[in-house]
KEKOL-867518 format. One record per residue (C-alpha): x, y, z; residue in one letter; residue number from 1. Coordinates in Angstrom, 3 decimals. Layout:
<recs>
(rec (X,Y,Z),a,NUM)
...
</recs>
This chain:
<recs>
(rec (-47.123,132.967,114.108),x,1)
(rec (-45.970,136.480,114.018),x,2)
(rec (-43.077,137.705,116.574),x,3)
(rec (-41.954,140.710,117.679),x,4)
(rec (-38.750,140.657,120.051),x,5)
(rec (-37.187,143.452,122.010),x,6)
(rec (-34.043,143.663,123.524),x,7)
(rec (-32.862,146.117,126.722),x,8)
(rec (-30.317,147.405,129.018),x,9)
(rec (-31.864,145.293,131.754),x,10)
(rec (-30.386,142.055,129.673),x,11)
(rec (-33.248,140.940,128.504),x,12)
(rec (-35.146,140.197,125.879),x,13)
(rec (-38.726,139.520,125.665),x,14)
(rec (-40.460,137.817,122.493),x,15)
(rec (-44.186,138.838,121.792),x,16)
(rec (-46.728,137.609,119.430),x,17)
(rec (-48.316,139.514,116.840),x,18)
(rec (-52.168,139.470,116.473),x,19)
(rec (-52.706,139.088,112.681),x,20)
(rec (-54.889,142.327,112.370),x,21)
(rec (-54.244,144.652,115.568),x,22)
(rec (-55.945,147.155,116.072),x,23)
(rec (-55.078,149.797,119.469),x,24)
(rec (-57.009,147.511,121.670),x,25)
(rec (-55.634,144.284,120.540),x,26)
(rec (-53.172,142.965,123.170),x,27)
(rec (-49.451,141.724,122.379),x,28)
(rec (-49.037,138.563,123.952),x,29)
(rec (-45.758,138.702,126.074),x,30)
(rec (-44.972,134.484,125.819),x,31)
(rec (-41.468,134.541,127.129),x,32)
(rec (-38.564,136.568,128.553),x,33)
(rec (-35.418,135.102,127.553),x,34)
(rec (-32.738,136.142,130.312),x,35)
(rec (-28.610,134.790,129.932),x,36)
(rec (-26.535,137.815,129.024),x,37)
(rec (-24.662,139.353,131.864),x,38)
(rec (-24.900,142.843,130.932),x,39)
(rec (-27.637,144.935,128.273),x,40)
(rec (-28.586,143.813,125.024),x,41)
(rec (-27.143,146.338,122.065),x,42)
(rec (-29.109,144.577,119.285),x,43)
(rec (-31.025,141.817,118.050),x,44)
(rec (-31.321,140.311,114.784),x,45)
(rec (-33.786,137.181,113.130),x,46)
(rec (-32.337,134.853,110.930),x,47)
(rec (-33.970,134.559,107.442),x,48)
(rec (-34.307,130.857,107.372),x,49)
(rec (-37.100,129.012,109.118),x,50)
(rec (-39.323,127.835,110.737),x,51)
(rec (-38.086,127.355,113.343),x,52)
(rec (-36.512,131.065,113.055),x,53)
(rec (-33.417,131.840,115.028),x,54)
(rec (-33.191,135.260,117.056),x,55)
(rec (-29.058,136.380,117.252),x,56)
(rec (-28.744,138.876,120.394),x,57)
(rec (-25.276,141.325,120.682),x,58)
(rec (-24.518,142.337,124.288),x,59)
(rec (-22.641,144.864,126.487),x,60)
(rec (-20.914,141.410,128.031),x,61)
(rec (-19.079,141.331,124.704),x,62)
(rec (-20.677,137.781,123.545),x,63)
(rec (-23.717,136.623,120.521),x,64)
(rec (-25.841,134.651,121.949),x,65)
(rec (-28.559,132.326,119.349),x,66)
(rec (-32.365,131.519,120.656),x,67)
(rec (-35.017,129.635,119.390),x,68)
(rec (-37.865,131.517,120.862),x,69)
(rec (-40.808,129.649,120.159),x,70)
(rec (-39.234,126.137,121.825),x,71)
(rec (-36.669,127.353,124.867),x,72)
(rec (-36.225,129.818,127.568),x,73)
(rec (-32.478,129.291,126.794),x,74)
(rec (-29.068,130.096,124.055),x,75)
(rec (-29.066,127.512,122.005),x,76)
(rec (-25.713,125.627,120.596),x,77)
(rec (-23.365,127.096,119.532),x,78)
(rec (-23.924,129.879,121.744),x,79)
(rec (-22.180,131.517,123.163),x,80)
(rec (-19.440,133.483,119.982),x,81)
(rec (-17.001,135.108,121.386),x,82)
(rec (-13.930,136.358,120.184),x,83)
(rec (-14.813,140.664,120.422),x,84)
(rec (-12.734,142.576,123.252),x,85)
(rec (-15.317,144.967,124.116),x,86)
(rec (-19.330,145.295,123.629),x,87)
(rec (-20.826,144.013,120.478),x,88)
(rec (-22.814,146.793,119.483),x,89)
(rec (-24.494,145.848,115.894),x,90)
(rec (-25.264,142.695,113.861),x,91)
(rec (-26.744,140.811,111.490),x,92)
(rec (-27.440,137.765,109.420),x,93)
(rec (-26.599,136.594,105.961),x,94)
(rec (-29.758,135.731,103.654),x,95)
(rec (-29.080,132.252,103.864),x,96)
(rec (-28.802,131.897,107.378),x,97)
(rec (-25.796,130.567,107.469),x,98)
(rec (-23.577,133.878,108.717),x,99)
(rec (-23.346,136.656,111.087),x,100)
(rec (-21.887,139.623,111.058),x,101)
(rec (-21.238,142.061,113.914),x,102)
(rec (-19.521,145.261,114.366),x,103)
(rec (-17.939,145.962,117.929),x,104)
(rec (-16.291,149.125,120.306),x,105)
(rec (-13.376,147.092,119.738),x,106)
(rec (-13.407,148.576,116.377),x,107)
(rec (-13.729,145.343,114.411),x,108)
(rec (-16.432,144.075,111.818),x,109)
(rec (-16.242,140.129,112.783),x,110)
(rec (-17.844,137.238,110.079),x,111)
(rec (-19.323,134.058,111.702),x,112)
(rec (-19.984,130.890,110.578),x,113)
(rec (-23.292,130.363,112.823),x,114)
(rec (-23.295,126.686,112.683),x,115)
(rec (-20.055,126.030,113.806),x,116)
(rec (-19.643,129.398,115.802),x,117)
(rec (-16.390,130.192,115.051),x,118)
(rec (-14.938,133.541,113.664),x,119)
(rec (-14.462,133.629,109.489),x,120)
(rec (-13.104,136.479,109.202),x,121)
(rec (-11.981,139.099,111.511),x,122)
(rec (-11.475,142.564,110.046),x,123)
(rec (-9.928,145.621,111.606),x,124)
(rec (-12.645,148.184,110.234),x,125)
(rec (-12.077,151.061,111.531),x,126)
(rec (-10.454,153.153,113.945),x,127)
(rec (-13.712,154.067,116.019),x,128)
(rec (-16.406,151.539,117.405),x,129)
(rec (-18.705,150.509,114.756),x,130)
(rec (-22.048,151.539,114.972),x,131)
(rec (-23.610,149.334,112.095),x,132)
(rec (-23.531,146.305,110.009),x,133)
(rec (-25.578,144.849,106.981),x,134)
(rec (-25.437,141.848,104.923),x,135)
(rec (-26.019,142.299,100.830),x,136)
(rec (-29.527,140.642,99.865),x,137)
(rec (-27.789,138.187,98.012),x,138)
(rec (-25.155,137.612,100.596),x,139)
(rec (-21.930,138.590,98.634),x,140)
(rec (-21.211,141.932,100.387),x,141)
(rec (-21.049,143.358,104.057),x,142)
(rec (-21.143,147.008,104.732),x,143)
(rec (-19.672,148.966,108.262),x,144)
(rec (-19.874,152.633,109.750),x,145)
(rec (-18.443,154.179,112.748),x,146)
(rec (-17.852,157.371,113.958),x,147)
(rec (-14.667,157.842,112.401),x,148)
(rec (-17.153,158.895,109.283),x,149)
(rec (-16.332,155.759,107.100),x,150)
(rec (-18.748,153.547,105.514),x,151)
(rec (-16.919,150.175,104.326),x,152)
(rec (-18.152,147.747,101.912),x,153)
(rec (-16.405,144.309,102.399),x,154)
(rec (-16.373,141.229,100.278),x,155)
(rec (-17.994,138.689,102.253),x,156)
(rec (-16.098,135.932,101.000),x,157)
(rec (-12.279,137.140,100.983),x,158)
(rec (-13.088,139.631,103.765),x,159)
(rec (-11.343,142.378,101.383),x,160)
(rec (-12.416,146.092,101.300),x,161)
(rec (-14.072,147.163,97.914),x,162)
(rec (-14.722,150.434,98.771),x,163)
(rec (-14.792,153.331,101.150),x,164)
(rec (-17.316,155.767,101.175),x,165)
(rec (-16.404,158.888,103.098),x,166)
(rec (-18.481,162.406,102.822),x,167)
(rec (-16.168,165.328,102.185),x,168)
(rec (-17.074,166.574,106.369),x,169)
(rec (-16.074,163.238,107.449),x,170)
(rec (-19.645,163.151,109.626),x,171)
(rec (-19.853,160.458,112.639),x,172)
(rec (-21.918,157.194,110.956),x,173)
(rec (-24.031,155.997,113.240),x,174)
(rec (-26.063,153.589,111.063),x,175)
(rec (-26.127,151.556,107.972),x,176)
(rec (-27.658,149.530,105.902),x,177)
(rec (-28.569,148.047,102.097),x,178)
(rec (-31.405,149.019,100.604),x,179)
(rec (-33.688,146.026,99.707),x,180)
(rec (-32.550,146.546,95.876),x,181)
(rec (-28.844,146.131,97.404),x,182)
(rec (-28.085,148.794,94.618),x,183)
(rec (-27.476,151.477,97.447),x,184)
(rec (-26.570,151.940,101.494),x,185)
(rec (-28.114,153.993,103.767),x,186)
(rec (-26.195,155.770,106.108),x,187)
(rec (-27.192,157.834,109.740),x,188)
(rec (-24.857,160.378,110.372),x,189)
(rec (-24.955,163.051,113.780),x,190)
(rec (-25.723,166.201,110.955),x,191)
(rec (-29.674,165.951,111.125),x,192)
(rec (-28.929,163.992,108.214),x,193)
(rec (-29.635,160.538,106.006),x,194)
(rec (-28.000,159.620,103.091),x,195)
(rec (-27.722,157.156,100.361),x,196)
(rec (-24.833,156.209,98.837),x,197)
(rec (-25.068,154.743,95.520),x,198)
(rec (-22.000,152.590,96.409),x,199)
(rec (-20.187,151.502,93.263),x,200)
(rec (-19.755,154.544,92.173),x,201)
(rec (-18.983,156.398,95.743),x,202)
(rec (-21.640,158.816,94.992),x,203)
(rec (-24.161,160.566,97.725),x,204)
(rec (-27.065,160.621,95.444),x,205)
(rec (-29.674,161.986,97.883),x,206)
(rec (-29.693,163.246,101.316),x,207)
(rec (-32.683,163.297,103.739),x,208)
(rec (-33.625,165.714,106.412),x,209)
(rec (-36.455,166.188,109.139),x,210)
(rec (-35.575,164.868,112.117),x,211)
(rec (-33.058,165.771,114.898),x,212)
(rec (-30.010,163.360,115.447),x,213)
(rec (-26.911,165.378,116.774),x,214)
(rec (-26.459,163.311,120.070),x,215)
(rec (-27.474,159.889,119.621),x,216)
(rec (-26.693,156.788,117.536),x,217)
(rec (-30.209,156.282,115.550),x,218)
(rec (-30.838,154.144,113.097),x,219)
(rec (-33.936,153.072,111.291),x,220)
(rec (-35.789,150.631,108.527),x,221)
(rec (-36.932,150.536,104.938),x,222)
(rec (-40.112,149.251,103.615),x,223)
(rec (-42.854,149.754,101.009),x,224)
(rec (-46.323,151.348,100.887),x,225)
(rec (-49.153,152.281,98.493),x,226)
(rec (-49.992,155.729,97.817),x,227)
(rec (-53.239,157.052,99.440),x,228)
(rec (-53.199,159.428,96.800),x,229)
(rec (-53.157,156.861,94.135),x,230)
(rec (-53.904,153.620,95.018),x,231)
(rec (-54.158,152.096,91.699),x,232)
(rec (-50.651,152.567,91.196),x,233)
(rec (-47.539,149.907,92.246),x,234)
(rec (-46.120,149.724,95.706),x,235)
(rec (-43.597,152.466,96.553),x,236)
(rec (-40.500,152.545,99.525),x,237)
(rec (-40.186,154.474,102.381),x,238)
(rec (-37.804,154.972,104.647),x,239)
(rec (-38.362,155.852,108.000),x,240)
(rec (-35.766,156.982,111.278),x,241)
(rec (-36.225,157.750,114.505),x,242)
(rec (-35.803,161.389,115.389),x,243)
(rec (-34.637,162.987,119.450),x,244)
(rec (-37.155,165.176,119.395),x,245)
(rec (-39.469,161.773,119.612),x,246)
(rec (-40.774,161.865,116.866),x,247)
(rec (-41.314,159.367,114.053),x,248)
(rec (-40.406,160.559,110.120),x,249)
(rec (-40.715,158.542,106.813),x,250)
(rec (-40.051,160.022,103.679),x,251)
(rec (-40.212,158.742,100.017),x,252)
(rec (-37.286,157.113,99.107),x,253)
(rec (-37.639,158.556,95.512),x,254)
(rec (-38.793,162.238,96.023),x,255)
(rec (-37.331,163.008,99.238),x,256)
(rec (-41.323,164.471,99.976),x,257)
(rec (-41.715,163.736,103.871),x,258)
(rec (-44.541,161.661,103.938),x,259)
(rec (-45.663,161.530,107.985),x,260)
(rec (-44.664,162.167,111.520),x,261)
(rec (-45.585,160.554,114.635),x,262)
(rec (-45.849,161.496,117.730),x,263)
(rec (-46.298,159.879,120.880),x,264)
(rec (-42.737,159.587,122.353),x,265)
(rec (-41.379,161.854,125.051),x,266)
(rec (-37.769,161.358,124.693),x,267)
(rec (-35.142,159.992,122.138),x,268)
(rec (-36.552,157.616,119.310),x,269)
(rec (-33.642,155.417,119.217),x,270)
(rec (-34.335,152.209,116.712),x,271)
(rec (-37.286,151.638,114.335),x,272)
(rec (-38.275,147.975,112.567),x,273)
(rec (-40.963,147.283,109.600),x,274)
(rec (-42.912,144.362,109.287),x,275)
(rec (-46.371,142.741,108.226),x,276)
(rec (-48.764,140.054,110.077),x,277)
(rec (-49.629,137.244,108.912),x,278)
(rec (-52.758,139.113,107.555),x,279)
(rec (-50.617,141.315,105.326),x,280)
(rec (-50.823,144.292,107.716),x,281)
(rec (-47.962,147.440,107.604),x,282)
(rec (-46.627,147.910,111.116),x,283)
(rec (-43.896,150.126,112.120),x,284)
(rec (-42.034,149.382,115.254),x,285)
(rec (-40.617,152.363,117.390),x,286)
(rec (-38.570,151.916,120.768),x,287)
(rec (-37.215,155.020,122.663),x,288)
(rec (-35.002,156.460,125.330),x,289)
(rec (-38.469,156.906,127.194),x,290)
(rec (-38.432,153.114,127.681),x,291)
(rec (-42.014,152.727,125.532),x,292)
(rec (-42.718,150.805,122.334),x,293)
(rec (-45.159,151.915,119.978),x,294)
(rec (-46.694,150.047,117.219),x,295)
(rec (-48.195,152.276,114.324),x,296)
(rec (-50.514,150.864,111.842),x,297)
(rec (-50.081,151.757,108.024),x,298)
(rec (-53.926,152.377,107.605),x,299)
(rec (-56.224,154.288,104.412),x,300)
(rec (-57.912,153.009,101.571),x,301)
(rec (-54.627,151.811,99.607),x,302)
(rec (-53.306,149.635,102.832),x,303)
(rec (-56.541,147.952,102.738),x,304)
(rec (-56.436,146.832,99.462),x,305)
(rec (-53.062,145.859,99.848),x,306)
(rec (-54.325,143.392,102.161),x,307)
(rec (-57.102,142.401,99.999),x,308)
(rec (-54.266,140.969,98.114),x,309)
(rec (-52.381,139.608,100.347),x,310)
(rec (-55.313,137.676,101.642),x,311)
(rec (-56.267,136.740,97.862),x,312)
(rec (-52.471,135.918,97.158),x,313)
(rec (-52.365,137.999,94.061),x,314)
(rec (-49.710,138.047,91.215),x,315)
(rec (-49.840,142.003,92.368),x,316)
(rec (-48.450,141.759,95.555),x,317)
(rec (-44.592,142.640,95.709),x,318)
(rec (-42.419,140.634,96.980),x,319)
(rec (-40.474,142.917,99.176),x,320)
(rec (-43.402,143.318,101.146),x,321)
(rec (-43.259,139.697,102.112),x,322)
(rec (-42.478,140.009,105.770),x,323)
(rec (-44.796,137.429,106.882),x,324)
(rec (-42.752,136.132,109.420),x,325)
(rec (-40.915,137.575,112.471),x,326)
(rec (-40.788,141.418,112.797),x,327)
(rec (-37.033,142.246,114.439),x,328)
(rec (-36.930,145.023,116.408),x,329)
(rec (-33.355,146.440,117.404),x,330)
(rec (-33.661,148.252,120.581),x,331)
(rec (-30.288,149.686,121.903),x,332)
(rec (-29.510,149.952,125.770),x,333)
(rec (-30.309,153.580,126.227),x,334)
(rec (-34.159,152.697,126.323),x,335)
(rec (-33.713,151.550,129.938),x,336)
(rec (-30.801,154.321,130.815),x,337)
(rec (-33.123,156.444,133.261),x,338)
(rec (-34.382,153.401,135.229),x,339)
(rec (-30.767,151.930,135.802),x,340)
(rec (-29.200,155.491,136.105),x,341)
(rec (-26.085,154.436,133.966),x,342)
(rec (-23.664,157.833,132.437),x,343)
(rec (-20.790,155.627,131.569),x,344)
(rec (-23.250,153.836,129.020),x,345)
(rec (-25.322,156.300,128.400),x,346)
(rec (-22.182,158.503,127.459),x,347)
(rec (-21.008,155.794,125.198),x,348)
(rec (-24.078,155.896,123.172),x,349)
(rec (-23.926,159.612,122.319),x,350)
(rec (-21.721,160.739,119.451),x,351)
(rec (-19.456,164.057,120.049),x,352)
(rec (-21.144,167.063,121.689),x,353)
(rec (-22.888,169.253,118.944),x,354)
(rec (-24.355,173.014,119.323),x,355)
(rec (-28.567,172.410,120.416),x,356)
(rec (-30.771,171.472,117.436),x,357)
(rec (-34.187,173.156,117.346),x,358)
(rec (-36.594,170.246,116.609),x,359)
(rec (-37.261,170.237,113.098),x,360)
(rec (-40.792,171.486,111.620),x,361)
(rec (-43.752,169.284,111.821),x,362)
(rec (-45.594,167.838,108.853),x,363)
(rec (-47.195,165.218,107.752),x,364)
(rec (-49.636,162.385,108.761),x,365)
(rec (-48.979,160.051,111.974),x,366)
(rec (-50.301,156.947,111.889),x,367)
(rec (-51.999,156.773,115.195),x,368)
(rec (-52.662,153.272,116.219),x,369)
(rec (-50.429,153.211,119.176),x,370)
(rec (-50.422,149.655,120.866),x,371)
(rec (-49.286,150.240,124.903),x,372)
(rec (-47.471,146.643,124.724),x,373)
(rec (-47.371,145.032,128.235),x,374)
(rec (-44.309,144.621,130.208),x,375)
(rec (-42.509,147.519,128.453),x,376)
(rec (-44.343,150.111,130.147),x,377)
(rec (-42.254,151.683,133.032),x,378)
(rec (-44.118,153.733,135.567),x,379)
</recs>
């Protein structure tokens, strides 16, 4: 079974599953709403390893809390890790499983070992609250960002800096992340701006612009597609952010070429996750200040016969594109700010006050199949 899990300001988190081909009148099952932190969730995160998978929640009440959604309404042991001294905003897990990493306001990047839940490493990162952490595909290496405009790469192991990775401006980081290669890192920074770092080297090789983000800490996802255009050809990557203009942008990871925009949010598009079914369908996950989610289908003539061999299990298929398990969706606080009213967090979600932003120019395709998931609509 395919999940999707959500996390929000209210404290909760609610765990859907995913039909294997949806469609925009295909329901997503809510089956549980798993309720223990004391204050909003910041992020979520699925463990690689499974079945059964483990979901890792961060919270405002400044504790990690593990689940095992499919089997209890309850943390599981050795919940709850604590050890940060103010929210933990960002996390995630190690290929194997067997860490965590997560990145707090108290301006720390902490390493867990998740089956004893104790604290590896503690390392004092940076000198304003960390926005985002990622784990190396093969485990090795942990990367960090904050607003003080450093991105860190870590040695997982010794917990020593390698390098630090700092654009001449010295730009707020609001996000990070490997690429699925783990030859680059992704960064989010409050200058309309995304950028990848070819990290050994220190080098911005390419920056990417479209959307708006002056205000608010986005972040977004990575996956792969096949060209409409040319669908004999191999599977190509995308990236794709959330924009607070509400809209949706992907570009090519390669050309820089913007390759759609959706629409359909009325407010701030704050996280974005990538996944496929169980039937080898693209989804895109979008949660936004406007307290919606929105499913969009990757659709056309080359998605189809993508999932012609996915269903065959062909040689052809790439494995990158093997998310046949959980999709993780990372949905910060501020999508439930206007219902509970909140400035102080809703202040400490925005980066420094920047001149207005016109909302950048539209182009390309959306990919309209917008699924209204139940429970998440507010009225």
């Amino acid at each position: 079974m395919a999940l999707l899990a959500t996390a929000s300001a209210d404290n909760t988190i609610n765990i859907y599953s995913v039909p294997a081909e949806p469609t925009p009148n295909t329901p997503f099952k809510l089956l549980r709403t798993l309720r223990a932190h004391l204050a909003g969730v910041n992020a979520i995160a699925w463990s690689p390893v499974g079945p059964p998978y483990t979901l890792a929640s961060a919270s405002d009440d400044k504790s990690i809390l593990l689940w095992s959604p499919l089997s209890s309404d309850f943390p599981i042991s050795p919940s709850p890790l604590v050890g940060h001294s103010n929210y933990v905003y960002s996390l995630a897990f190690s290929p194997k499983g067997n860490m965590l990493v997560s990145g707090s306001y108290d301006e720390a990047v902490f390493l867990w070992d998740v089956r004893a839940g104790r604290v590896m490493r503690s390392l004092p990162a940076h000198s304003d609250p960390v926005g985002g952490v990622d784990f190396l595909r093969d485990g090795s290496m942990v990367c960090s960002c904050a607003g003080d405009g450093l991105i860190r790469i870590w040695d997982a192991g010794s917990g020593q800096c390698l390098k630090t990775l700092v654009d001449e401006d010295r730009r707020p980081v609001t996000s990070v992340r490997f690429t699925p290669n783990g030859r680059f890192v992704l960064a989010w920074t409050l200058d309309n701006s995304i950028r990848l770092w070819r990290y050994t080297e220190g080098a911005c090789v390419k920056t990417y612009q479209g959307h708006v983000n002056q205000e608010y800490n986005l972040s977004g996802t990575v996956g792969n597609y096949y060209s409409s255009t040319n669908p004999g050809a191999g599977a190509e990557a995308f990236l794709a952010s959330g924009s607070e203009d509400g809209d949706v942008v992907a570009w090519d990871v390669t050309s820089k070429e913007t390759l759609w925009r959706g629409k359909g949010h009325s407010d701030v598009v704050l996280s974005l996750d990538f996944g496929r079914t169980k039937a080898g369908q693209g989804l895109l996950v979008s949660g936004g200040k406007d307290r919606d989610l929105r499913v969009w289908s990757l659709d056309g003539e080359a998605e189809r016969r993508r999932q012609d061999l996915a269903r065959a299990g062909s040689d052809e298929m790439d494995p990158n594109m093997g998310m046949d398990m959980d999709v993780d969706m990372q949905a910060p606080a501020e999508a439930e700010l206007d219902l509970n009213n909140d400035q102080t967090e809703q202040d400490r979600h925005r980066g420094p006050e920047r001149p207005e932003q016109k909302p950048a120019a539209e182009n390309g395709t959306a990919m309209d199949v917008d699924v209204n998931t139940p429970g998440l609509e507010t009225t």
